[in-house]
N, C-alpha and C positions, 0 to 999 in steps of 0.2 A: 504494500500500500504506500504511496506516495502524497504529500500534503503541499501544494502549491499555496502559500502565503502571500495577498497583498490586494489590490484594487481591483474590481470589474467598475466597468465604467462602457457607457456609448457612443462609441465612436459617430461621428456627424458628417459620414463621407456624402452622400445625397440623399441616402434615407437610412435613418438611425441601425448601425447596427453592432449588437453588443462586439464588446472589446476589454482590453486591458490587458497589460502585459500577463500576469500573474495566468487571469480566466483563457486568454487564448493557449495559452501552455498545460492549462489542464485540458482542455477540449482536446489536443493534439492527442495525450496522454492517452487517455477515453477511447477516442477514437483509434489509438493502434491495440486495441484489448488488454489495458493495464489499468487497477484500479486506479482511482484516484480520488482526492481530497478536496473542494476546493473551504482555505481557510480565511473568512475575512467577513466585513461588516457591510449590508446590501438594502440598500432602502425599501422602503413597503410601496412607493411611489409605482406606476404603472411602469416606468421601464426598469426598476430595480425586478418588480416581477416578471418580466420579459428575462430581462436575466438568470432570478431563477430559475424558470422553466427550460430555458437554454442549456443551462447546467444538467438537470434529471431527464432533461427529453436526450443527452447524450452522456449519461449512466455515472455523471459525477455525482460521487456523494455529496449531498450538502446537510448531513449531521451535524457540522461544524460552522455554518452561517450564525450570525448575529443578523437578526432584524433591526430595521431601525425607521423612524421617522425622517431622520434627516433627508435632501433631495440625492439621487445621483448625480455621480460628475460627468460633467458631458467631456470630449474632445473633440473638437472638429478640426478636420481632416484635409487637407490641402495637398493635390498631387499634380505638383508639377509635371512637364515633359521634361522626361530626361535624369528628371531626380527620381531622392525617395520621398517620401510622404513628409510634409511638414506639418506640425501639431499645435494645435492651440488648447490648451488646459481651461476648465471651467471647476475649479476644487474649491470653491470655499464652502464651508460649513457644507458638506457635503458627507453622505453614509460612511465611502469607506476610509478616505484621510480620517474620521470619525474613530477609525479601531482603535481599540486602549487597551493596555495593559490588563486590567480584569476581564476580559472578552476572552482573552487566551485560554487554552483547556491546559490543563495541568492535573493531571496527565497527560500526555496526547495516550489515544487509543494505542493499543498494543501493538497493531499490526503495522501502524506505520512504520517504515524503512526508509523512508528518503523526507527529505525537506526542501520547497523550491522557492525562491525568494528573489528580490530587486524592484527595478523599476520604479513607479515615482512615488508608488508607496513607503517607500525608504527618502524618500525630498520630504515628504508631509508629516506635521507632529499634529497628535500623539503615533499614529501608526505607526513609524520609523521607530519610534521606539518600542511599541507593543511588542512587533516584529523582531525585534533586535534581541529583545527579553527574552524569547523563545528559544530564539539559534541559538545565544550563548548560553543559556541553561541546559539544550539537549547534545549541545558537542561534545563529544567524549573522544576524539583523536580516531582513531582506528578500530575500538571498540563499539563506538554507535551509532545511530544513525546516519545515513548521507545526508550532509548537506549542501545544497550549488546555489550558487548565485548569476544572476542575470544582470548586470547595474543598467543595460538600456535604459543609456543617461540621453535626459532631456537638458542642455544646459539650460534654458530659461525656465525651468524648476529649481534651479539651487540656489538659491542667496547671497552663498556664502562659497565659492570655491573650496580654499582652502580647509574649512572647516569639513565641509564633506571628503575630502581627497583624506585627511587624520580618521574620519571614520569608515570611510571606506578599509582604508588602509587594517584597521580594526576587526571588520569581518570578515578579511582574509584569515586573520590567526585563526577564524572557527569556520574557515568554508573548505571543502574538498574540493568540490568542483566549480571553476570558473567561468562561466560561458561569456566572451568580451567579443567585441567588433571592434574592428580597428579604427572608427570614430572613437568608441569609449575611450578606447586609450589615449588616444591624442589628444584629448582632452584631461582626463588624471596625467600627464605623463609627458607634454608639449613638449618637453626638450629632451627627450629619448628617442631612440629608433624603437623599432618594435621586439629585434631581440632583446634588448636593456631593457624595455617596459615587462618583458612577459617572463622576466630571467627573476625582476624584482618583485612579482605573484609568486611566484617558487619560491623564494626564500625567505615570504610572509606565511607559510604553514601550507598552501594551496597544494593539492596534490595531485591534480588533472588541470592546465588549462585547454580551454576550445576557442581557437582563434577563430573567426567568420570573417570573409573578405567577400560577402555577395556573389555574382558570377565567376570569379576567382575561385570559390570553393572554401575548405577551412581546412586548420593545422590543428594537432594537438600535441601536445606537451603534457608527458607525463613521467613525475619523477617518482623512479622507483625506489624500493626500500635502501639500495646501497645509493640513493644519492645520483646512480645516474640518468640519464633525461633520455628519453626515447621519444621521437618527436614523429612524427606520421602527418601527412598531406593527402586529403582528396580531392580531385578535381570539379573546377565547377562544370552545372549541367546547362546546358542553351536551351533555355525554352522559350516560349511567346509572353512576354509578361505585359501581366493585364495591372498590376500594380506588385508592392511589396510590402504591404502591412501584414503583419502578424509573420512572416517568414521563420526572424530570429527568437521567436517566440515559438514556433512549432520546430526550427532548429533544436531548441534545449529541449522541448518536452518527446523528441524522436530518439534524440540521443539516450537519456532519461529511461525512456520506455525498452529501449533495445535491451540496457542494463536489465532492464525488470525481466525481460523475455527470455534471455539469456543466462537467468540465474547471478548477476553479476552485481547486484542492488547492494549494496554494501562497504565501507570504505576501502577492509582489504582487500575487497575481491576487485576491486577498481586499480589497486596499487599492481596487483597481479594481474591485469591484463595485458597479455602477448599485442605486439606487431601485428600480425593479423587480425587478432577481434576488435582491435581500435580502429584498422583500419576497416571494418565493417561496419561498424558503430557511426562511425565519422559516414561514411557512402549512405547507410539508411537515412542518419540524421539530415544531410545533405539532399539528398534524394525527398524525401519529404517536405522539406523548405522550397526544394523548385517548383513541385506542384503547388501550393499556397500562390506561388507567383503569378501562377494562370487562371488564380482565377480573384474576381475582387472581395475586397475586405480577407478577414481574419476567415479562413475557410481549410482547418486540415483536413487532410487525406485520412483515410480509413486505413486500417492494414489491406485489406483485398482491395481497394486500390492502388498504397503503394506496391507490393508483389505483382500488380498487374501492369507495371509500367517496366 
């Protein structure tokens, strides 16, 4: 069981349709036949229920929802020719920046095995912290749960620079897996190259990162128990893209899910994987993000879709 942590919200591309980094990453989940969690706070308002129903109509648990009065947050959506999706935040006083520390289950349920977290729910307080309270209370290094992170940073959500790049920096010590784009980094990281950006996740505790270059494909870095770095590269896929919302969001939650199907949901077993299954892992992961591309808004692929491409 997996528990993605942080915002649904509705995306305002031309006609509302649910979104959020966190939600679109479980729907990916879901949909390749891996349970999944979604954990966070969702308005009673008519599109917060459009939401949930989105959720249970594709077999997300939502045992773990907070209801709330508050409004949803809208985003509207702006898709240039040629770019990716520009984004405009509507978060004030809204359901899920709303999550608080008491909202959080303590215990998590038993069966969970992984935790998935970032996005701009980590910009907005109290949630940033609600969320935060969790990760560093169920890290245990090696012994417990997986936890990955997603930072699909907005910079006109963050305030404060530097003050996020110090806590960023912070849940690396308690994350395994890293899922970055190479915007994220250049923005934590402007005066590095990208080896030096992803050399200094490794030696903040991280023990997989997932590099994402769009069309280019992705990279992974992962350091093994003796310390050395075994790095893997898939290629990217040419498909007809209809837009690229929700991609690196079905990117993590593919990779994610491989881990589940493969027996692999786990920190050691993450530490132990071969050349080969990383490089499978990365192609599914991959592979599933291209389809997202072809078609619009936040839309993953099923498993008997992806296998049939």
């Amino acid at each position: 069981m997996i528990v993605c942590c942080g915002e649904a919200l509705m995306d305002m591309v031309s006609l509302p349709i649910p979104g959020g980094s966190p939600f679109n990453t479980a729907l990916a989940i879901a949909r390749l036949g891996v349970r999944v969690r979604f954990l966070g706070r969702l308005s009673r308002d008519f599109f917060g229920e459009r939401l949930v129903a989105t959720l249970r109509q594709n077999q997300v648990y939502t045992d773990l929802l907070i209801r709330s009065p508050e409004p949803t947050t809208l985003a509207f959506v702006h898709l240039p020719s040629g770019k990716g999706p520009e984004y405009s935040f509507y978060t004030q006083g809204t359901a899920d920046r709303s999550l608080c520390p008491e909202d959080m289950p303590n215990p998590l349920p038993d069966a969970v095995r992984c935790l998935l977290f970032g996005s701009i729910a980590m910009t907005m307080e109290p949630s940033a912290s609600a969320i935060e309270s969790v990760i560093f209370r169920e890290y245990a290094g090696s012994a417990g749960r997986l936890i990955s992170l997603d930072p699909n940073i907005r910079p006109f959500m963050i305030p404060d620079r530097e003050a996020y790049i110090r806590r960023f920096e912070g849940w690396l010590k308690a994350v395994h897996i890293l899922k970055v784009s190479a915007e994220d980094l250049a923005y934590i990281y402007p005066d590095q190259d990208l080896p030096t950006a992803l050399r200094r996740a490794l030696s903040l505790g991280v023990r997989l990162v997932l590099l994402t270059h769009g069309s280019a494909g992705a990279v992974a870095l992962l350091r093994k128990e003796d310390d050395e770095i075994l790095r893997v590269k898939t290629a990217g896929r040419s498909v007809p893209v209809v837009d690229t919302i929700g991609a690196g969001d079905t990117f993590h939650g593919a990779f994610v899910a491989w881990l589940a199907l493969y027996e692999h949901l786990a920190p050691d077993l993450v530490a132990a994987l071969t050349e080969d299954e990383l490089a499978q892992a990365l192609a599914f992961a991959n592979k599933a993000a291209a389809l997202v591309c072809t078609r619009s808004g936040a839309n993953p692929p099923t498993l008997a879709e992806l296998e049939g491409v």
